[in-house]
N, C-alpha and C positions, 0 to 999 in steps of 0.2 A: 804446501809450505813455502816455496819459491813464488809462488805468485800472490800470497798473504805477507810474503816476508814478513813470515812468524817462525819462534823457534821449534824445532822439529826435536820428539821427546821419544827415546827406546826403554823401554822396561824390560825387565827379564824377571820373570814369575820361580821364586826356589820353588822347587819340590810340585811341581805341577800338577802331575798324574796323581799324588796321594790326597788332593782336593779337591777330585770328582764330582762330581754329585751323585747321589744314593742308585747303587746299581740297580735297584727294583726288583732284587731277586735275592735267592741263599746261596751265598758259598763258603764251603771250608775248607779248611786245610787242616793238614798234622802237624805238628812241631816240627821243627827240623831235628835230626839225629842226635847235635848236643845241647838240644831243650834250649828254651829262655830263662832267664832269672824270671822267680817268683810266679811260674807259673809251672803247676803240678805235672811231673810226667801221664801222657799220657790223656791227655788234654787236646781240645779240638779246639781251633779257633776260626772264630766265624768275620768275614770280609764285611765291615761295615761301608767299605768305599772304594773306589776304584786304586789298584797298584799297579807297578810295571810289570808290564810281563803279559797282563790282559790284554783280548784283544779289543774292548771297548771302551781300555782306559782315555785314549785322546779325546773319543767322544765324551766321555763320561765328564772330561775337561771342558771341553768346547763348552760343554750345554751349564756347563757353571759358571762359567766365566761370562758365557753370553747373556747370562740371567743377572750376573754383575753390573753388567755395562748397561740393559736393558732400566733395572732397578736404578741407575742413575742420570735415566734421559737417553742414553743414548740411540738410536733408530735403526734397525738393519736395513743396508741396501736393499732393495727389490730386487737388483743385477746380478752384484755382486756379494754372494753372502758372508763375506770376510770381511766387507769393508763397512763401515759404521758411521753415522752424522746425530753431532748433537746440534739441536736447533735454538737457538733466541730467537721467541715469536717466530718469523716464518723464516726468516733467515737462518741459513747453517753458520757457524758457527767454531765447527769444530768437525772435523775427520779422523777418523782411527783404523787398524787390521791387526789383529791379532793373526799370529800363524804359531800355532804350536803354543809354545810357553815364552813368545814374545809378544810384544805391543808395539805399535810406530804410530804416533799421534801428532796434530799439531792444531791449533787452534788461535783463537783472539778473543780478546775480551773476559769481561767478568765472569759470564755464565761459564766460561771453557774453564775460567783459572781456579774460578770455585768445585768443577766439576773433577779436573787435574787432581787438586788436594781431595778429596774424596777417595778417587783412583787409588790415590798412593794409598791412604788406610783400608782400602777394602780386600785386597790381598799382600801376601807378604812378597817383598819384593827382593829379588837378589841383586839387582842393579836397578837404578834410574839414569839415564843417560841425557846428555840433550845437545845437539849437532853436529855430536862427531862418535860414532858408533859404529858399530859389524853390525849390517840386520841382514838373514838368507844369506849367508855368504860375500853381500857386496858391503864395501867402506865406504863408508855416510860425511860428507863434510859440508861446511858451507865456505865458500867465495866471499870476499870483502863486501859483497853487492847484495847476500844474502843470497846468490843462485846456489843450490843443491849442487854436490857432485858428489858421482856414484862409480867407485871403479875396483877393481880385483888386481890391483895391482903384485902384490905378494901371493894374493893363490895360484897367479898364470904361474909365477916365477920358476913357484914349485914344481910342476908338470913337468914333469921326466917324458925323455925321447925312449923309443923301443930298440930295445940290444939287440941288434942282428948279428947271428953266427954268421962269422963270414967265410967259413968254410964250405958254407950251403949253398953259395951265389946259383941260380937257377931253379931251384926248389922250392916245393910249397914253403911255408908258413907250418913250425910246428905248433904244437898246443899251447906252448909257453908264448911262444912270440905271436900267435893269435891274442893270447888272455891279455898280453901288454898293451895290445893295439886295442881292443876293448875298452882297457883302460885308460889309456891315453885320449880315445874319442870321448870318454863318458865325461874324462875329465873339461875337453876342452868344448864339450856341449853341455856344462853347466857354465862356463864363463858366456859363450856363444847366447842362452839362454838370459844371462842375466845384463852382461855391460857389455858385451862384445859382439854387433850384430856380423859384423864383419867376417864373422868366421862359420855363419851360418850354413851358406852352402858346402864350404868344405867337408865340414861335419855330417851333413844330413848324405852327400855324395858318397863320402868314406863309409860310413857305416852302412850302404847298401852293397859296399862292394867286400867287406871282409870277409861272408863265406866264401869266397872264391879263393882264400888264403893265397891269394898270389902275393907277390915280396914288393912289390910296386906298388902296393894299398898301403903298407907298413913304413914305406920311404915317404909316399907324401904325407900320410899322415906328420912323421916325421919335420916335411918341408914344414907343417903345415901349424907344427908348435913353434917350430923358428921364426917363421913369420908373425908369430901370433905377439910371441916374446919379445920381438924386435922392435913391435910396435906397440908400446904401453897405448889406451884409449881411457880416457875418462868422460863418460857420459855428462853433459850438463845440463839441468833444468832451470833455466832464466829467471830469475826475476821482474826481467823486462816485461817480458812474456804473462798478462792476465789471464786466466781461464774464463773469465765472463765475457773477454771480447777477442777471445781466441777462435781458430778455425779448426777444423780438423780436417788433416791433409791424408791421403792413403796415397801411395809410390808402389805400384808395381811392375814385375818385369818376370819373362822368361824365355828359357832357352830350348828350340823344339828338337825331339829326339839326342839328347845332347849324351842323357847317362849311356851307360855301359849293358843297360835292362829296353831297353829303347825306348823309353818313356822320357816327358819332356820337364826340365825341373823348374820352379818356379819361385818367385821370391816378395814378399811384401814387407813394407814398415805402415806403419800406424804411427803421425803426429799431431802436434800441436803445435801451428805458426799464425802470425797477423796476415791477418787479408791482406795488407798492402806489399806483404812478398810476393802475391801474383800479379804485381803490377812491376815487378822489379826492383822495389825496393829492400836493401840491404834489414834485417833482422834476424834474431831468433827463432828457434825450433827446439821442440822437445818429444822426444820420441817417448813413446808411449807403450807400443808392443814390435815385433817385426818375428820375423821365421822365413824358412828355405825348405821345402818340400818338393815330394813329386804329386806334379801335374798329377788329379786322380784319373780323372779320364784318360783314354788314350789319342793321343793328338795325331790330325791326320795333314796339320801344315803350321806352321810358326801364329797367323792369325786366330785358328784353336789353341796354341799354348797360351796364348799372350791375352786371348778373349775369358777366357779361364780366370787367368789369374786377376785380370780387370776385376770380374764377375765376384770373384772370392774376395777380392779387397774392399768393395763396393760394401756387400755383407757384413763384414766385418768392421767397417768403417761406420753403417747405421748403426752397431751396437755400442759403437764409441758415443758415436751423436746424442745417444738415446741416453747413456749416464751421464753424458756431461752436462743435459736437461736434467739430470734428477739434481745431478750438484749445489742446483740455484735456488733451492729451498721447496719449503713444503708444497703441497701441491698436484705432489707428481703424480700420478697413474698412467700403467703400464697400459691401459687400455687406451691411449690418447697418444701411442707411438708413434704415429705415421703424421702426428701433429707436429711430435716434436724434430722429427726428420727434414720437417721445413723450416721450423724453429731454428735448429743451430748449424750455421754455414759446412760448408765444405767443398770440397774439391779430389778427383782422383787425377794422378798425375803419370803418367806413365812414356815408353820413348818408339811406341809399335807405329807407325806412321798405317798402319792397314787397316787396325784397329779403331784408331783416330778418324780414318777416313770413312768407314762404314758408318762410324754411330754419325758424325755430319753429315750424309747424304740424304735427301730425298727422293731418289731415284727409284726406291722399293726393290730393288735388284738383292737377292739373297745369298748366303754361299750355298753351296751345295750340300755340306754337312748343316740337317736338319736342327738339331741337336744345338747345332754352335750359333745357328740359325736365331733359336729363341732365348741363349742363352744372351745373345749382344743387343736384343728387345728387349728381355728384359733391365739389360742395364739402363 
């Protein structure tokens, strides 16, 4: 939407789950205890369609709605099965995702606007929105310049710190102030998850250390919504910034032996910036995905943590490469991947000098971990 500088469109589907598509099966129910009007005690009613409460209602949604969108042009990803492209001639046109009983769309042109009005008659809608909306929890706006911004401003706000009895000082963590810290991490690892990469590691760190109900997991946690709070973030996605002559950057980095488990944690993002930023010139970026993990392997020196995480961003980074080749119209096959790997630029960017140094030499000289050995050939 930011790089079409078109307007970006949220719908919200009423009553979603009871317009299923046909379960494929029998079920019934009894009446409830004080009966329905107009229909005889005693009486059995049989499920024409999916309701709440089943468990194959969402699906049962999905697969109608997807048959919706299908029936009106629209294309499912190869990649990713949530996301949708409608095409004039070979050209996309138009992008969609439905999650649940929302929609986030945005398009140009004729075929997109005729295709829009369609949309809106083919299911019944509780809202139509268009660039400033809640969608998954994050607040949708645009910028004078038409760039997207995406931030959680009032849900951080919300996020309660954990009551510590301060009569306990030295003592585990009871049940109660365990479930708080639970809570408080779940809360700030959906922020963390969606507009706030910033708080990644803390989150993924904290939550490996709560069994240990020590009272110093509960405090930083604590630090760790103050800091979060203190510093509002609003994601921005450029308008400057094209997708057809964008790059895609991967940033990784990690720290060896560092947890509390001995294991080494590690950290990535996934963007989209102009080539000519690696030449030093001043531009935009737009992040795309990022996460904080532990290193899976066990690391047996900083160039294993850090060759790891290179390794994992690399991966991750062709899968970016390989949808933003589908992005550019018809054409695409999954079978023509390692084409399109050459096809669209990139770069990984990382700050391991050890790292850096191995994959530039000629020298054929190995480390001694085998393992780590062909994981830096292969990159």
């Amino acid at each position: 939407s930011a790089s079409w500088k078109s307007d970006l469109f949220q719908g919200d589907v009423s009553q979603a789950f009871l317009k299923g598509m046909n379960l494929g099966r029998d079920i019934y129910l009894h009446l409830p205890r004080e009966g329905l009007p107009a229909v005889p005690p005693g009486s059995v009613l049989k499920v024409n369609t999916s309701v709440y409460g089943m468990a194959d209602a969402p699906r049962a949604w999905w697969l109608k709605f997807k048959s919706i969108l299908e029936n009106l042009g629209w294309v499912e990803s190869k990649l990713e099965r949530a996301l949708f492209y409608l095409y004039d001639g070979d050209k996309v046109c138009g992008m969609g995702g439905p999650h649940v009983d929302d929609f986030i769309c945005t398009g140009k042109g004729e075929k997109f606007e005729h295709c829009l009005k369609k949309m809106k008659d083919a299911v019944k809608w509780g809202s139509w929105k268009v660039n400033t909306f809640t969608h998954c929890g994050r607040n949708i706006t645009r910028d004078k310049d038409m760039s997207v911004l995406a931030e959680q401003h009032v849900y951080v706000d919300k996020l309660r710190p954990i009551v510590l009895e301060s009569n306990r000082v030295g003592t585990p963590l009871n049940q109660k102030e365990v479930d708080q810290t639970r809570t408080l991490l779940g809360g700030l690892g959906r922020a963390a998850k969606q507009t706030r990469p910033d708080a990644c590691y803390g989150v993924s760190v904290l939550l490996s250390e709560i069994n240990t109900k020590e009272r110093e997991v509960a405090k930083r946690a604590n630090k760790l919504l103050e800091r979060v709070q203190g510093e509002m973030v609003t994601l921005s996605f450029s308008s400057s910034l094209h997708m057809d002559k964008a790059m895609l950057v991967v940033f990784t980095d990690a720290s060896f032996a560092n947890r509390r488990d001995g294991h080494s944690q590690g950290g990535v993002i996934y963007a989209l910036m102009s080539p000519a930023s690696l030449k030093g010139e001043p531009g935009p970026i737009s992040f795309l995905e990022w996460g904080s993990h532990r290193v899976k392997r066990v690391c047996k020196s900083t160039l294993s943590a850090e060759g790891q995480m290179v390794g994992t961003g690399i991966e991750g980074g062709d899968f970016f490469k390989v949808l933003l080749r589908e992005t550019k119209g018809k054409g695409f096959r999954l079978s023509r991947y390692a084409d399109y790997l050459q096809e669209v630029e990139g770069a990984a960017i990382l700050d391991a000098r050890s790292v850096f140094d191995f994959l530039n030499t000629d020298s054929g000289e190995l480390p001694t971990d085998r393992r780590l050995a062909l994981d830096l050939r292969l990159i």
